[in-house]
C-alpha positions in Angstrom: -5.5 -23.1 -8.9 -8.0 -21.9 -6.5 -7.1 -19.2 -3.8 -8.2 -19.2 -0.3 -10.0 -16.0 1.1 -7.6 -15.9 3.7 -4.5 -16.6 1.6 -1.5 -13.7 1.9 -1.7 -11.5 -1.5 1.9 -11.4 -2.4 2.9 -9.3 -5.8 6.9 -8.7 -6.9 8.5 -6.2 -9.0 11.8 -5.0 -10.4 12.7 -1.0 -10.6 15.2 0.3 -12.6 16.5 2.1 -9.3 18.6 1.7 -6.1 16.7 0.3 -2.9 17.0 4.4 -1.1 15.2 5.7 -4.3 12.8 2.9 -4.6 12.1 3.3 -1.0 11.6 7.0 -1.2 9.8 7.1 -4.0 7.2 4.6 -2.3 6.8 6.4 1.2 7.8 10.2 0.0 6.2 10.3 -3.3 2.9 8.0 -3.4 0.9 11.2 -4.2 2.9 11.3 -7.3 2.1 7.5 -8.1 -0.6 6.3 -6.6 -4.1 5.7 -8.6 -6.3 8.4 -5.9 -9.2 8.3 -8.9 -9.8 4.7 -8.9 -8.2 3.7 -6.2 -8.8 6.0 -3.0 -11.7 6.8 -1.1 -12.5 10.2 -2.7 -12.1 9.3 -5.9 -12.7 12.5 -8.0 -12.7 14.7 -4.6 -9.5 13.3 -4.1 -6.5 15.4 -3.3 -3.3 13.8 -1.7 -2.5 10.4 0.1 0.5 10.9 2.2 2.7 9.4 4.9 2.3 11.9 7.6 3.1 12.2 11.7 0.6 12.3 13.7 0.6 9.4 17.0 3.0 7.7 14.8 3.1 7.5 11.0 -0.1 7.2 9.4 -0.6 6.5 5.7 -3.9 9.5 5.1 -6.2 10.3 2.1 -7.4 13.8 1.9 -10.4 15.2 -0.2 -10.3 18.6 -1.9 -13.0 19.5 1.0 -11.2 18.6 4.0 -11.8 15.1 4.6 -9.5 12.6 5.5 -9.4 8.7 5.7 -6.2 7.2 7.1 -5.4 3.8 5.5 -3.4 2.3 8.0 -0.6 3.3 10.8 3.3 2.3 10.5 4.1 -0.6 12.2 7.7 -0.9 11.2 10.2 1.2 9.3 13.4 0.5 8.0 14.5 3.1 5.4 15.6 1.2 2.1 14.6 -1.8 3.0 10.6 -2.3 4.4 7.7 -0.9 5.7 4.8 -2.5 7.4 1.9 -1.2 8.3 -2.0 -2.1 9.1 -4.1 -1.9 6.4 -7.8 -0.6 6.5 -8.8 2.0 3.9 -11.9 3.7 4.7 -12.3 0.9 7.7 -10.8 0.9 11.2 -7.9 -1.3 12.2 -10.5 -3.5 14.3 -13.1 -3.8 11.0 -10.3 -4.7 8.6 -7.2 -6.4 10.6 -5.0 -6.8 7.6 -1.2 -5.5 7.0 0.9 -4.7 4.1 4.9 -5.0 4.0 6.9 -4.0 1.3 10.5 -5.0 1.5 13.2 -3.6 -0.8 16.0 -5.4 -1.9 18.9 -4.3 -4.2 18.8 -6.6 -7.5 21.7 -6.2 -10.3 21.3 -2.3 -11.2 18.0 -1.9 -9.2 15.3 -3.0 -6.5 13.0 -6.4 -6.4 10.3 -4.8 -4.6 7.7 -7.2 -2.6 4.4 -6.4 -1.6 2.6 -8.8 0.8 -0.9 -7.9 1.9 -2.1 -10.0 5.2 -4.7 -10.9 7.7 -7.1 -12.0 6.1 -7.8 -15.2 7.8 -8.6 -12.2 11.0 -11.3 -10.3 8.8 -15.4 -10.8 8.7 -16.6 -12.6 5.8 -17.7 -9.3 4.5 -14.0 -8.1 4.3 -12.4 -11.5 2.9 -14.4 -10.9 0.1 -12.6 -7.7 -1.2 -9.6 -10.1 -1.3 -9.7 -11.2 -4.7 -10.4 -7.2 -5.7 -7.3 -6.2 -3.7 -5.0 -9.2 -5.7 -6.0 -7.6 -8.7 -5.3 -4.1 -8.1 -2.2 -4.4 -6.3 -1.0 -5.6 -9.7 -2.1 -1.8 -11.0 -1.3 0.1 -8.1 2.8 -1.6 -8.3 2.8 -0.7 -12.2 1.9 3.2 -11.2 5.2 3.1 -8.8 7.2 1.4 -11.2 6.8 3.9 -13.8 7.3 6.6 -11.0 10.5 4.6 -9.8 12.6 4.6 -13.1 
């Protein structure tokens, strides 16, 4: 099956763990989760990613020397159940007009978690082609939180 360059990435997961938990684990503790050292834009400088208010709610890397790259600003936010938000790591909005949303809903004992990274049918050629890089590590990335989840 081939997969357009502009084609939504769209991963799902189950976590042993209400939709509240789920959800705070994802926006409170993604500095606990989340793969910085292969994954960020600091790499080994790395320090934190973390939701934080600023104008809004911005999702921000910060090196162990002071830098910061935001990754994207909140677009919508409904505790337990999704966030949205632009998506642009090390980019701004304008140079990489894609969005995640990751909806939570309760499953049995726990939380079917979807991810669904769009926009890119609104990106330069240049940015399409991190696509198929991004479908892959999504996958990694959601293992990371469900470990952190259960």
């Amino acid at each position: 099956m081939t997969v357009s360059a502009t084609e939504t990435i769209r991963k799902e997961i189950y976590v042993d763990a209400e939709p509240q938990t789920a959800f705070r684990v994802f926006t409170e503790r993604i500095a606990d989760w989340w793969p910085l050292g292969k994954y960020g834009m600091f790499h080994a400088d790395a320090e934190s990613v973390t939701f934080e208010e600023r104008d809004g709610w911005v999702l921000v890397e910060k090196a162990k020397d002071g830098r910061e790259s935001v990754w994207g600003e909140v677009l919508e936010y409904e505790l337990a159940s999704k966030l949205r938000m632009t998506w642009h790591p090390g980019k701004d909005a304008a140079t990489m007009p894609t969005e995640v949303e990751v909806t939570f809903v309760a499953s049995g004992d726990g939380t079917t978690v979807v991810l669904e990274h769009s926009g890119w049918e609104k990106a330069r050629d240049e940015i399409r082609a991190t696509r198929s890089g991004y479908d892959g590590g999504w996958i990694e990335v959601l293992e990371h939180y469900r470990s952190a989840s259960s």
